[in-house]
C-alpha positions as CSV (number, residue, x, y, z in Angstrom):
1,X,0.0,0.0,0.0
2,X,1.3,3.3,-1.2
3,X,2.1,5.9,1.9
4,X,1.5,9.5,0.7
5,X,2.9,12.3,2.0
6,X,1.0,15.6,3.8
7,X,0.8,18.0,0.5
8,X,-1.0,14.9,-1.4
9,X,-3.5,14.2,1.7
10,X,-4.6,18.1,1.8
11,X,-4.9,18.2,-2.1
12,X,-7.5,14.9,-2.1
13,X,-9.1,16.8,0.9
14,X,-11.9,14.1,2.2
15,X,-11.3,10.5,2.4
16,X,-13.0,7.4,3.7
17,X,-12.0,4.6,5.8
18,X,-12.3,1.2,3.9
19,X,-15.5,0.4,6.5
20,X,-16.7,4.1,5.5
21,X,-16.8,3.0,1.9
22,X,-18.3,0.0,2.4
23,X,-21.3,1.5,3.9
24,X,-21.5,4.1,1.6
25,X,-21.7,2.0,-1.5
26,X,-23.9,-0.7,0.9
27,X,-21.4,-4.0,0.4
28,X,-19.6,-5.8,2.6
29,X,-15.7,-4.8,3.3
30,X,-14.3,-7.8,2.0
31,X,-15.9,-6.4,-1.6
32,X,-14.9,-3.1,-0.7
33,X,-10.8,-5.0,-0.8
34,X,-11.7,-6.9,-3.7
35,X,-12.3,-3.7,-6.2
36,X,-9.3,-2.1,-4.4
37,X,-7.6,-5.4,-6.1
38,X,-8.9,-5.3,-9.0
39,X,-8.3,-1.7,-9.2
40,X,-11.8,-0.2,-9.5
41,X,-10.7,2.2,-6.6
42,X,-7.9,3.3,-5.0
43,X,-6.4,3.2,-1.4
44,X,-3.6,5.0,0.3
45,X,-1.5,5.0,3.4
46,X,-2.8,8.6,4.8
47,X,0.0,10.5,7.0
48,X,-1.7,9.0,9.7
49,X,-1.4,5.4,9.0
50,X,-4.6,5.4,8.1
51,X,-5.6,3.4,5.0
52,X,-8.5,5.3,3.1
53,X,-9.9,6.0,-0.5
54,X,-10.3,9.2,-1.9
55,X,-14.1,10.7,-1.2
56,X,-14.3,11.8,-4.5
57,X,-13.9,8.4,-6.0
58,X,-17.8,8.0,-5.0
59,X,-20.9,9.4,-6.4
60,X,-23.6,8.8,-3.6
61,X,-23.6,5.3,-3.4
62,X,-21.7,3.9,-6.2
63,X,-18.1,4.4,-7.8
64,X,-17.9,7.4,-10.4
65,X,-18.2,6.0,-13.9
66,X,-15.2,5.8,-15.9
67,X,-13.1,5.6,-12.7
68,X,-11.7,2.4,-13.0
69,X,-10.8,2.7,-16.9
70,X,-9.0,5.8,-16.1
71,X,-7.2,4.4,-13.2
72,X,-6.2,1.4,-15.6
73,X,-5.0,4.0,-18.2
74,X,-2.6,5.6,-15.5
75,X,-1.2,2.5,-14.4
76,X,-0.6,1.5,-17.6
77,X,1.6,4.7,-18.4
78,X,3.8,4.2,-15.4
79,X,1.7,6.1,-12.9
80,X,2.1,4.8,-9.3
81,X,-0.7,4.8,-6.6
82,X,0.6,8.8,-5.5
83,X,1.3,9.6,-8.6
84,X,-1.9,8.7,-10.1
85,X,-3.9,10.9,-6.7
86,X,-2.0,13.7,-7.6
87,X,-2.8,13.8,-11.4
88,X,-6.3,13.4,-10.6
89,X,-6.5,16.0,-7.6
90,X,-4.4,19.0,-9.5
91,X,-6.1,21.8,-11.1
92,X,-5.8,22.1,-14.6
93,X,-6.8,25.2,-15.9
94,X,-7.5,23.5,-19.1
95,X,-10.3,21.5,-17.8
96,X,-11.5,23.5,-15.9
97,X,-10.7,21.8,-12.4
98,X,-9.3,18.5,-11.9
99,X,-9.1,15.3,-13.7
100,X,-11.8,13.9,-11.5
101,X,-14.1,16.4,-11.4
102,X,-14.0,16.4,-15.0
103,X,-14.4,12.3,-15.2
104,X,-17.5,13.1,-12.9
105,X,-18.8,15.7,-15.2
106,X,-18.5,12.6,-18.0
107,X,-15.4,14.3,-19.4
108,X,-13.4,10.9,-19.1
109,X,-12.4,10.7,-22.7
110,X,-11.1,14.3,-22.7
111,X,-9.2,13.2,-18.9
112,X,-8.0,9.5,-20.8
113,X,-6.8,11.2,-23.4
114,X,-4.4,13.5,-21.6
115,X,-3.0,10.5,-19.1
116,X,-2.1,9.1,-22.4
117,X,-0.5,12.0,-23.8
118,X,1.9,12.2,-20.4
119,X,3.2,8.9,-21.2
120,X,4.8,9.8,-24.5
């Protein structure tokens, strides 16, 4: 599990325990570890120790669309787990916002296509 540092814990801003998201999305914890497995979220070592996913990651009570695809596409050009949160959490003027608040506006082809472009 990846251990972030203070400057990448303030930029995600709210995060949820691993029980917190469970609840959330209604499904048992050991579900909530399989998708973090399988890569459908995302879970970091907080400062604290604490192991949590990224608030964002959720829309009410399921995972933001496109979430997984895009975290697929990050790995796969060389991103690690902080690298990957901070991409998604800076501003980009371009956007406007972030990278995930522009794959929860249904931007995710425009966000996919500019992971990709980093890699080359």
């Amino acid at each position: 599990m990846a251990q972030i540092n203070a400057a990448v814990d303030t930029l995600v801003g709210d995060w949820l325990s691993i029980p917190d998201v469970a609840a959330r999305i209604s499904i048992p914890i050991g579900r909530v570890k399989q998708l973090l497995r399988d890569r459908k979220l995302l879970a970091v070592a907080r400062p604290d120790g604490s192991i949590a996913v990224p608030a964002a990651f959720l829309d009410g009570p399921q995972i933001v669309k496109g979430l997984q695809g895009t975290l697929t596409l990050l790995v796969d050009c060389g991103f690690g787990d902080v690298e990957a949160l901070h991409w998604l959490f800076t501003e980009d003027e371009t956007l406007p916002g972030t990278p995930i608040e522009a794959i929860c506006r249904n931007r995710r082809t425009e966000v996919n296509r500019r992971a990709q472009a980093l890699a080359f």
